[in-house]
N, C-alpha and C positions, 0 to 999 in steps of 0.2 A: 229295347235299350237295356242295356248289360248295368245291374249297379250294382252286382253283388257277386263275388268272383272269391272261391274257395278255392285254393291250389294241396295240395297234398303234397307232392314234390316237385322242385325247383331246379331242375339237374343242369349241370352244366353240359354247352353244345360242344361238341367236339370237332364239328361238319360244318363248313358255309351253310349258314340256311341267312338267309339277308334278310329276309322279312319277317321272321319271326319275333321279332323287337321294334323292329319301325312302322310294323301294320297296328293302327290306332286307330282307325276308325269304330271299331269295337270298343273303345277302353276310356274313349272320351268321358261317357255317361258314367262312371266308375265311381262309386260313393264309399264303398268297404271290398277291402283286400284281405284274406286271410292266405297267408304261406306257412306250411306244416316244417317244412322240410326244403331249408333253402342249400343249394351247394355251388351252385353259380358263380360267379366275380361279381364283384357289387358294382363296375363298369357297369356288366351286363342290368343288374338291376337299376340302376341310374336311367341308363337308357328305354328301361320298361316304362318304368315310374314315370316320365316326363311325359308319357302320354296321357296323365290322368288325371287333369289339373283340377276334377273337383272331389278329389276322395277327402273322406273324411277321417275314416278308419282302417288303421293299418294295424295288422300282426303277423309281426316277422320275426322264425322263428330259426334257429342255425346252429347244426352240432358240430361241431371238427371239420371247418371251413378254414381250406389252409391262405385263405385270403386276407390278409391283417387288416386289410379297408372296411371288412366289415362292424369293425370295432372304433372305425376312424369317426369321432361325433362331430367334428367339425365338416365332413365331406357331407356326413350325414342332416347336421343345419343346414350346408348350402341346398342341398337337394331340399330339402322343405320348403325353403324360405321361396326357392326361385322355381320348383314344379311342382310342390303340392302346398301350396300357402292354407289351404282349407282345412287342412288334417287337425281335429282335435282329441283323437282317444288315437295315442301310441301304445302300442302292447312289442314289449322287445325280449327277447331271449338268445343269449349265444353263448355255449358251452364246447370248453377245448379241453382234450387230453392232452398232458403236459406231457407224457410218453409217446403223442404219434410223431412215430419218424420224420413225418414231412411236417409239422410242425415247425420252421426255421428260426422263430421269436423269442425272446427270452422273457422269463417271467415278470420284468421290470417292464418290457414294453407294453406287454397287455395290463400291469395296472397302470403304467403312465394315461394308455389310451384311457383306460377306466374313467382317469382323473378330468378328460374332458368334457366329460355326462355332469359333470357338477357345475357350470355354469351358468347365467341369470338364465340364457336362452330356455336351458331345460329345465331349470328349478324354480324360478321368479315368474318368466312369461309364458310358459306352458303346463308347469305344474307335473313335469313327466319328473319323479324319481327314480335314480338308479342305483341297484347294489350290486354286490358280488359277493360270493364264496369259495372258498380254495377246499376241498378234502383231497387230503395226497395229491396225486394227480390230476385231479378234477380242478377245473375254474369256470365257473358261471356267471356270466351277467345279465343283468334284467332288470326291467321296470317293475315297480312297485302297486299291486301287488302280482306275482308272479303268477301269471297269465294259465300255465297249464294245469289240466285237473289232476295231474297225476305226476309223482316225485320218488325218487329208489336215493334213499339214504345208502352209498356204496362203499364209500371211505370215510376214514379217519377224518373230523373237523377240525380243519387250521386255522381258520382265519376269516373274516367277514369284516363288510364297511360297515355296520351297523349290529343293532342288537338282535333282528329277526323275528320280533315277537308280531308285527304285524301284514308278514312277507306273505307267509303261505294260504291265504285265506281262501283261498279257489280251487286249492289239492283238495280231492278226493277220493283219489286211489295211492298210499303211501303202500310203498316197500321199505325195509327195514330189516340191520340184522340186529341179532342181539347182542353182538358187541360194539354198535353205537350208543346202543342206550347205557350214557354213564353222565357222572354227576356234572351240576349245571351246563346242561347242555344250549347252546341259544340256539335251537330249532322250536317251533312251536307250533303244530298245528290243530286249529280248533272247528276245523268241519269235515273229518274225514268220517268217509261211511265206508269203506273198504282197507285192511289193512293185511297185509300179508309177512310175517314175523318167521325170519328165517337166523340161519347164520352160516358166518365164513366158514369156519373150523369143526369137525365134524363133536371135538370134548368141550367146545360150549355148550353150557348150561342157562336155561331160563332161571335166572335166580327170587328170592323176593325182590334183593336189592335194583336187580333190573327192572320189575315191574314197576317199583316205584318212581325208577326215571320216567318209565316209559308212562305213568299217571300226569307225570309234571312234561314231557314232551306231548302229550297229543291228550285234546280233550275226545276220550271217551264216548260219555253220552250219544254222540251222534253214531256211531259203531254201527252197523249193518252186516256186514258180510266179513270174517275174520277166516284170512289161510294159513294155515303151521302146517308146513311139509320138513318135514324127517326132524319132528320133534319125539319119539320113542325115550328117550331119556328127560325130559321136561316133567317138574314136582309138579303133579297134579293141583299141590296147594296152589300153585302160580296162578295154574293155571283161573281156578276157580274166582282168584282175585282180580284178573282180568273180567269173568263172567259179572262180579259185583257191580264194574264201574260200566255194565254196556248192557243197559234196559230195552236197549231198539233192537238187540243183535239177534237175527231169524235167521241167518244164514251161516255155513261154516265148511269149511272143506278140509278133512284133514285123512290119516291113515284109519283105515278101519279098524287092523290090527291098534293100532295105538288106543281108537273109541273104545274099544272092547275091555283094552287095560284099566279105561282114566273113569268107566261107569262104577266101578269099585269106590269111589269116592260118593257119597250119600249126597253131599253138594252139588257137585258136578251131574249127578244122576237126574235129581229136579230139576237144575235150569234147563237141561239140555229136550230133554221130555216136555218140560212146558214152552219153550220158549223156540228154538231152533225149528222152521219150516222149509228148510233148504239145505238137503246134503251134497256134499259133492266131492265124492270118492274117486274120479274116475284118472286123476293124474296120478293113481298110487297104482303097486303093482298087484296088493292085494286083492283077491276078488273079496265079495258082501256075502259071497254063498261060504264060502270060507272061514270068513271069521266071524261069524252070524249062523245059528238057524233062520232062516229068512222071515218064518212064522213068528219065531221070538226079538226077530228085530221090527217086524212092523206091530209086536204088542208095544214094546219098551216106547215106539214111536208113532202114535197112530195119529200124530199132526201134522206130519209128513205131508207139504203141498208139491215139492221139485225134489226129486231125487233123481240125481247123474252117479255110475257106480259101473263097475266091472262084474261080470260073472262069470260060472263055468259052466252052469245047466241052462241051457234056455226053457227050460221050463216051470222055473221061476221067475220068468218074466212076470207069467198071470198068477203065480202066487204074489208077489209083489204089490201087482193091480186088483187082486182081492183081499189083500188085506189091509191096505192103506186107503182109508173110504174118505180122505182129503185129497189124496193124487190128485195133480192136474198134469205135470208132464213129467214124465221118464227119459233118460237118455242112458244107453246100454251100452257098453263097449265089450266086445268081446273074441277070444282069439282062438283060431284049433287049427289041426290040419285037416279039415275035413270044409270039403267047399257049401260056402251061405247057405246056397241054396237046399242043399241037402239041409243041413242043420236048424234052417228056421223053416224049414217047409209047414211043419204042425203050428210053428207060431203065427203063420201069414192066414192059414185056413180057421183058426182060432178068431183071429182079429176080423177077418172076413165075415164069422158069423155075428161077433159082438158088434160091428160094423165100426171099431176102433184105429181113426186114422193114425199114419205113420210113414213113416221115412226112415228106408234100411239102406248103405252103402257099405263095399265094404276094396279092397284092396288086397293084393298077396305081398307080403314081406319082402320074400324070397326076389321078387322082381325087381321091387327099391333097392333092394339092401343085399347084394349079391353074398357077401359072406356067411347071410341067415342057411343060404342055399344049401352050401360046401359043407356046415358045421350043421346042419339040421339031418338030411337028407330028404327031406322035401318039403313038400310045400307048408306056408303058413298064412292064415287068411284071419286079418284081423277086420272084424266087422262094426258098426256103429247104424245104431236103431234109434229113432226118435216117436217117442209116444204121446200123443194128447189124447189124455183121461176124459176132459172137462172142457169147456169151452174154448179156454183159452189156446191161441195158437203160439207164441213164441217161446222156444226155449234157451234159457240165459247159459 
């Protein structure tokens, strides 16, 4: 019996398929629904849903559904009341760009609709809250509190049904630039372990005044894993005051080049040496052989447990893995004209003798990316190696 049923995505049929909706013998037993990614007619959903008279838990989730029903809450009571009367944890989410062309609605309809989430049925006898937020383009709505782990601050904030202090309590992977962070903002979140601090404009600036928003927008403390890509102009001082308010933080992905500049700070030098067990170099273009003696970067760091990084020698692979006596996994990305096989043949007879498991793949450019071809004049073979040092098998 089926009572637990994870959907990923919801696509709409384009093709008679006839039973694809009306076969319910499967969907009777149905206790919890989860939908990632609905894009369907809410027709079509209407008609899934009524085979499932005893769910309990539903979440449903919808980005730029150019369907206006799906925002309809009264089509949406009758369907509860009269095929799932058992449903008590609603989890809802549906998000529209005001700029998609086929968008046909105007901005009054979708909050009129908004305004029908507010009555006894959802507020009094179910206890489902609803909000919204408008930035620029963007408009969100959602039950309270908002269902997903993960949230990209995009635009400018306009407007919101309420104050938002106790919205986000379930995010855990926040994006953000840094010219959202400005004064009294009503975002608030206080359990993220993951943060990634970017920005629109290539001449913004990390400032202090920013970071202080960014103290009073998101609690800290809980910090885990922080990514600054194409921060090179960012006050090291900023930065270090970030490192003050995030005692958990082991993890951090940024430019090597830029690590190399920002160790010049005595502050920034301690925490990063004491604290930080997780680099992760490898979205940048810099290699670690490069902007590093390899030797003098696993002295500065020899608490190093996960390092992901680029190089140009493969024979720093095992400099690497001898001098990092924490390593537990590696991950290597690396590019030449000169084919894998060739180039890591000393590495694989190496790992052979140390009997160091691993996983190497690799691909030619030239054959994805026809122009690499024309404007190179041959080939280019970008490779990726995974290493476990230590016990453990997975790498993040």
């Amino acid at each position: 019996m089926l009572k637990y049923l994870h959907i990923k995505f919801m696509n709409r049929v384009y093709v008679q398929m006839p039973n694809i909706f009306s076969n319910h013998q499967h969907r009777f037993h149905l206790k919890q629904l989860i939908i990632d990614q609905f894009t369907d007619t809410f027709a079509n959903f209407e008609m899934f849903v009524k085979q499932t008279p005893n769910l309990k838990s539903l979440t449903f989730i919808s980005h730029n559904n150019d369907d206006i029903n799906i925002i309809d809450a009264n089509r949406w009571e009758y369907l509860i009341v009269s095929s799932i009367p058992k449903l008590d944890t609603f989890n809802f989410k549906c998000s529209y760009y005001e700029s998609a062309p086929y968008f046909r609605y105007t901005h009054q309809t979708k909050i009129d609709k908004f305004k029908q989430f507010q009555s006894d049925f959802w507020k009094e006898q179910h206890h489902w809250c609803f909000e919204y937020i408008e930035e620029d383009h963007l408009i969100s709505f959602y039950t309270i509190p908002y269902i997903c782990d993960t949230y990209q601050i995009e635009f400018n904030f306009t407007n919101s049904s309420s104050n938002l202090v106790n919205t986000f309590a379930n995010v855990k992977k926040l994006t953000l630039k840094y010219e959202r962070l400005v004064e009294n903002s009503k975002y608030y979140f206080p359990n993220v372990t993951s943060l990634t601090l970017s920005r629109v404009h290539f001449d913004t600036l990390l400032t202090t005044e920013r970071v202080q928003y960014l103290k009073m927008m998101i609690n800290l403390f809980n910090l885990k894993h922080l990514d600054m890509p194409d921060n090179k102009k960012a006050d090291a001082s900023c930065l270090l005051e970030i490192f003050k308010q995030t005692p958990q933080l082991s993890s951090i992905s940024i430019d090597p080049d830029w690590l190399q500049e920002i160790l010049n700070n005595k502050g920034i030098f301690e925490y990063l040496t004491k604290m930080i067990k997780n680099f992760n170099f490898i979205e940048y273009k810099a290699r670690i052989d490069s902007s590093f003696q390899i030797k003098n970067f696993c002295k500065i760091f020899p608490n190093i447990e996960h390092l992901q990084c680029r190089i140009h020698d493969t024979e720093n692979v095992f400099v690497i893995i001898d001098n990092l006596p924490k390593l537990s996994t590696l991950k290597i990305k690396h590019e030449s004209k000169f084919e894998p096989e060739e180039t890591f043949l000393e590495f694989k007879n190496e790992a052979s003798k140390r009997d160091i498991p691993y996983y190497i793949s690799f691909y030619n450019l030239t054959e994805t990316h026809f122009w690499y071809g024309s404007r190179l004049g041959h080939d280019w073979f970008v490779t990726q190696l995974f290493i476990w040092i230590g016990n453990k098998r997975t790498l993040d």
